[in-house]
N, C-alpha and C positions, 0 to 999 in steps of 0.2 A: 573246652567248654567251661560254663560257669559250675564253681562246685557249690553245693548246699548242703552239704551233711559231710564231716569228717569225724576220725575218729581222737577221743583223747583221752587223757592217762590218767591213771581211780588217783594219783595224788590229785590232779585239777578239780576233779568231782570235789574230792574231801574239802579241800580249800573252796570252793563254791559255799558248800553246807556250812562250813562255820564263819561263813560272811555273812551268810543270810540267820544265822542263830545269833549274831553279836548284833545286827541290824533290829535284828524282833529285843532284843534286849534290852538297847538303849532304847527304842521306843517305848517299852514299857515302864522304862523306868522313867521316862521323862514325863508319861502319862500321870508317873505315882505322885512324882513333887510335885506338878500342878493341882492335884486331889489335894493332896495334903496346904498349899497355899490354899484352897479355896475354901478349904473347913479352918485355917487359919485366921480369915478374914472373919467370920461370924460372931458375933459379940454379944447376940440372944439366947436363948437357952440355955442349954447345958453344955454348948460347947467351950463356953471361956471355961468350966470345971476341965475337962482333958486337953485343952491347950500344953498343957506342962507335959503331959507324955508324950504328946506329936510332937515336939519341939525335940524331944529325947531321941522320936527317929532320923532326925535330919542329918546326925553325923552316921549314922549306920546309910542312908542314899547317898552323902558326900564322900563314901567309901567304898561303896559300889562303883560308884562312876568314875570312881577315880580308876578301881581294877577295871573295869570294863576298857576305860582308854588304854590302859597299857596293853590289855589284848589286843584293843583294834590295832597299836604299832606293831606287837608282835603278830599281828595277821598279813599286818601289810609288809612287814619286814620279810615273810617264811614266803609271801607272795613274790617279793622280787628274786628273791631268790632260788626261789623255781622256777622263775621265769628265765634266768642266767642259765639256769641249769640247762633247761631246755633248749635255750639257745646254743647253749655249744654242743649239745647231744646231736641237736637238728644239723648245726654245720660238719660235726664229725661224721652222721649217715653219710650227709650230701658231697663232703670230702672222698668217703672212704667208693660211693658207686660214680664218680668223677676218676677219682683213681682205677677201679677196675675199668672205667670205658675207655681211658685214655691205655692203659696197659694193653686192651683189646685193639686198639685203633692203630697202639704203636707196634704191638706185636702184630697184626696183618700187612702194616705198610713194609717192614721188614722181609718178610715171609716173601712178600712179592718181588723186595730189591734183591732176595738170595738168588731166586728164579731168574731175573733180567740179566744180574750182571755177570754169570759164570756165558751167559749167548753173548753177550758185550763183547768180553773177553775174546771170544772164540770166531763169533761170524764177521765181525766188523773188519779183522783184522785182514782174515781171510778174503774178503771181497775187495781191500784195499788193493791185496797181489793182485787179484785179475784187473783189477781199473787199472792199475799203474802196468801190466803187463803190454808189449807192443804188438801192430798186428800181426808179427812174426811169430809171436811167441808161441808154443803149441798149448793153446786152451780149448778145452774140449767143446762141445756144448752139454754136456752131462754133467760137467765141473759149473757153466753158465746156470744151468737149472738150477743144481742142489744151490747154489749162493746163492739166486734170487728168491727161492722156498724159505731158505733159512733167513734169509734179510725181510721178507714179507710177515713172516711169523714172528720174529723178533721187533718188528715195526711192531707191530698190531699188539703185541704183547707189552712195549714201551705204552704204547697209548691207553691201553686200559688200565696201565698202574696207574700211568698221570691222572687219567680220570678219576680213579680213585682217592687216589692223593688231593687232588681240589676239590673233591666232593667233603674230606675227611676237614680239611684246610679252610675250607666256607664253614663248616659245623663248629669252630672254634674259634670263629671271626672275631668274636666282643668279650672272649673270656680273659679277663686282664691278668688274673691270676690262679694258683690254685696247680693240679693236675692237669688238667685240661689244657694249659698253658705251653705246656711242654710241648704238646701236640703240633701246631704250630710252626715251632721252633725246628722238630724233628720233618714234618712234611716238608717243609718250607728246603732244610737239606737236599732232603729225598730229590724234590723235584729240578733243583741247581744240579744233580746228580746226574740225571737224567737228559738233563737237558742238549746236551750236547749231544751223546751219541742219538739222541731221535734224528737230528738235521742230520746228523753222517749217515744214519741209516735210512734216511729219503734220498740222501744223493748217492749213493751207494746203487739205491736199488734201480733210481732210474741209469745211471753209467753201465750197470751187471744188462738193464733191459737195452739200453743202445748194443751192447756187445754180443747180447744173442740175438740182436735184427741185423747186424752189420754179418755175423759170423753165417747168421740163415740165409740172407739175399747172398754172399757170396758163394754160398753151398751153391743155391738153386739155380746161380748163374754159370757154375762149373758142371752143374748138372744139365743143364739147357746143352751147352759148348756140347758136352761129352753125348750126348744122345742125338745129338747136330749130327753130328760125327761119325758117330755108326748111324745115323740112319740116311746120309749121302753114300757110307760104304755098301750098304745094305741096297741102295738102289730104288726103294718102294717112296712112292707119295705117302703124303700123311695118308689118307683113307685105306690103301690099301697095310700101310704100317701097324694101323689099330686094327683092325680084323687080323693081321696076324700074332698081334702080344696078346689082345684078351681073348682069342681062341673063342669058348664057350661062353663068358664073362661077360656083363654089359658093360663093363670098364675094365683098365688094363688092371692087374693087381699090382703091386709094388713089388712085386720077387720076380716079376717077367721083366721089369723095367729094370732090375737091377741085374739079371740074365743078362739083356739085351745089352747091356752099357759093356759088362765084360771087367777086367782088369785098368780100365781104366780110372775109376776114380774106387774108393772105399766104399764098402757096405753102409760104412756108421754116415759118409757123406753123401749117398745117396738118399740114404734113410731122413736125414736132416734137410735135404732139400725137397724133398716131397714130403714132408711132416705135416703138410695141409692137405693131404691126399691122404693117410694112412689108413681113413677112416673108412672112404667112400669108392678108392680106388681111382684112375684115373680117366677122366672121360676123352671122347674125341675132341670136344671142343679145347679141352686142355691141352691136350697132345698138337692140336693148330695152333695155337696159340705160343707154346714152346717151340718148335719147331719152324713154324712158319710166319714170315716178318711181313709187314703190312705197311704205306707210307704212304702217308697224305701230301696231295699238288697247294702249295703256296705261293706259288707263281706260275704263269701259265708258261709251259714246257712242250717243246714237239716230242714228241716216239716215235722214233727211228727202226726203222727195218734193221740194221747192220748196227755194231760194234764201234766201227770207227765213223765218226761223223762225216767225212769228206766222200767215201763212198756209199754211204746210208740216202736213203729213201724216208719222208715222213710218212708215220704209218697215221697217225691223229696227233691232235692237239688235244694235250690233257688242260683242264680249266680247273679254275682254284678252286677246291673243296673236293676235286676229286681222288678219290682212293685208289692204289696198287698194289698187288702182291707181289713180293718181292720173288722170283726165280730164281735168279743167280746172285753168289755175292757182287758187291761192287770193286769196281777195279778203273784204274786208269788208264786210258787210250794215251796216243802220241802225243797228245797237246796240253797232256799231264791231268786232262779234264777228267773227276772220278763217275761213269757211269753205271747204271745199274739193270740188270735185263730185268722185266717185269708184266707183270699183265693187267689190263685196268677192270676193275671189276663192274664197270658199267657194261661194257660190251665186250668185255672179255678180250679184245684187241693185246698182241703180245708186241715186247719190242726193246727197245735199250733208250735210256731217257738219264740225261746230264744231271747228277744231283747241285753240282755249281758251277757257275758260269766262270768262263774264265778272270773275270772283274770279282769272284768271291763270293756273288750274287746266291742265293739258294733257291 
């Protein structure tokens, strides 16, 4: 805002006072010679008698005024020179709290690179193993976690130095020279510093996340297979299968499912393929869903009473859009054709139905 009142220094005062005392002085004294010219002039009375001794004061006012000038230089001289004065005084404050801002600015930007770059060092290098690892290699999904926490926090942590670093880097935009100048110079570093591991640690972190969606669909896929498995050996439908894992439960829990699977897959990979159930437990409709397969008619197809087509009977004509559960896996009859036993969920009709014709047709 605008300022109207500042404060200033008792020399400025002092030098005010004696400009306004030499000012009242030559006026006075300019006032006296003119008096004195005017009682000069008069030629009547008794002034042509004291002519001779006002003529006597003229070199005592031509002596005045001469000291009075050399004051006003020496006023005006003591004036520049305070004025010098001040001005280096006023640059040196202005230097010296430039200097503490820029020490402050440069010491936090620092403070902040010690913090980033010991994770630089550490997570970057780390997530590069698991990107560059194959899908053989044994990577956990607990190893997938901790990288992408550590790569997520390390992002976020690059981002808000850079922020701060450009915020710091705008504030020093037009400073040509001076402390402040420096600032700049050093941000300017900082952020070329940086620069690079942010883009590795965005593509890091999306690679770490492909590797624990590929690692999890493959879990949940070995877990589907392995609970397939036992629950064809096991003998029961889906319905009567969930009335017997969640017992009392309105869903199954995870430690029944993982009972139920047995020796055949790991605890940590059952756990990881139901990691979207851990919360809630599992429902029937999930449990159909896993276990039982479902296929849509895209060409209108007969269903067959029988297995092999040449002594089958049509049981219907399924039409396009219509839906089937799947019964049995599929398999190939003699004419190499892959059929599938099934049942339509319009009318419920059961039967064996060609998933492709012999032409490749679907």
């Amino acid at each position: 805002g605008t300022t109207f009142i500042k404060t200033i220094l008792p020399h400025q005062v002092m030098m005010t006072t004696v400009e306004v005392a030499v000012e009242e002085m030559a006026e006075a004294l300019t006032s006296t010679a003119k008096q004195l010219d005017n009682k000069m002039r008069g030629t009547n009375g008794p002034l042509p008698d004291i002519k001779a001794e006002v003529t006597k004061l003229r070199p005592r006012i031509a002596q005045v005024q001469q000291t009075l000038n050399g004051l006003k230089k020496k006023v005006s001289t003591a004036k520049k020179l305070l004025a010098e004065i001040e001005e280096k005084e006023s640059t040196r404050k202005q230097e010296a709290m430039d200097r503490h801002e820029a020490e402050k600015m440069i010491n936090s930007a620092k403070e902040g690179m010690d913090l980033v770059r010991p994770k630089i060092s550490e997570v970057i290098p780390a997530a590069e193993s698991l990107k560059a690892a194959d899908s053989t290699s044994s990577c956990t999904i607990q190893e997938l976690v901790k990288s992408q926490t550590a790569l997520e926090n390390l992002y976020q942590a690059i981002v808000d130095l850079r922020k701060k670093l450009d915020a710091d880097k705008r504030y020093v935009k037009y400073v040509k020279s001076g402390p402040l100048a420096e600032v700049w110079d050093t941000m300017n570093g900082f952020l070329s510093e940086i620069w690079n591991p942010e883009e590795e640690c965005q593509k890091l972190l999306y690679a770490v996340q492909e590797r624990r969606k590929k690692l999890t669909s493959d879990a949940q896929k070995a877990v589907s297979a392995a609970l397939r498995e036992a629950a064809t050996k096991d003998g029961s439908d889906v319905e009567a299968l969930f009335d017997k894992l969640r017992k009392e439960n309105s869903s199954i829990p995870i430690e029944a499912l993982r009972d139920f699977v047995g020796e055949a897959m790991q605890a940590s990979e059952v756990e990881l393929g139901l990691e979207n159930y851990s919360s809630c437990g599992f429902s029937k409709l999930s449990l159909t869903l896993l276990l039982q397969d479902y296929m849509r008619c895209i060409r209108e197809i007969s269903m067959t009473s029988d297995f092999e087509v040449k002594t089958a009977k049509t049981v219907k004509k399924l039409i396009v859009g219509e839906y089937v559960k799947v019964l049995e896996p599929a398999k190939n009859d003699e004419q190499g054709m892959m059929r599938v036993r099934c049942q339509a969920l319009s009318d419920l009709s059961e039967g064996w139905v060609s998933l492709k014709g012999s032409q490749g047709t679907s």
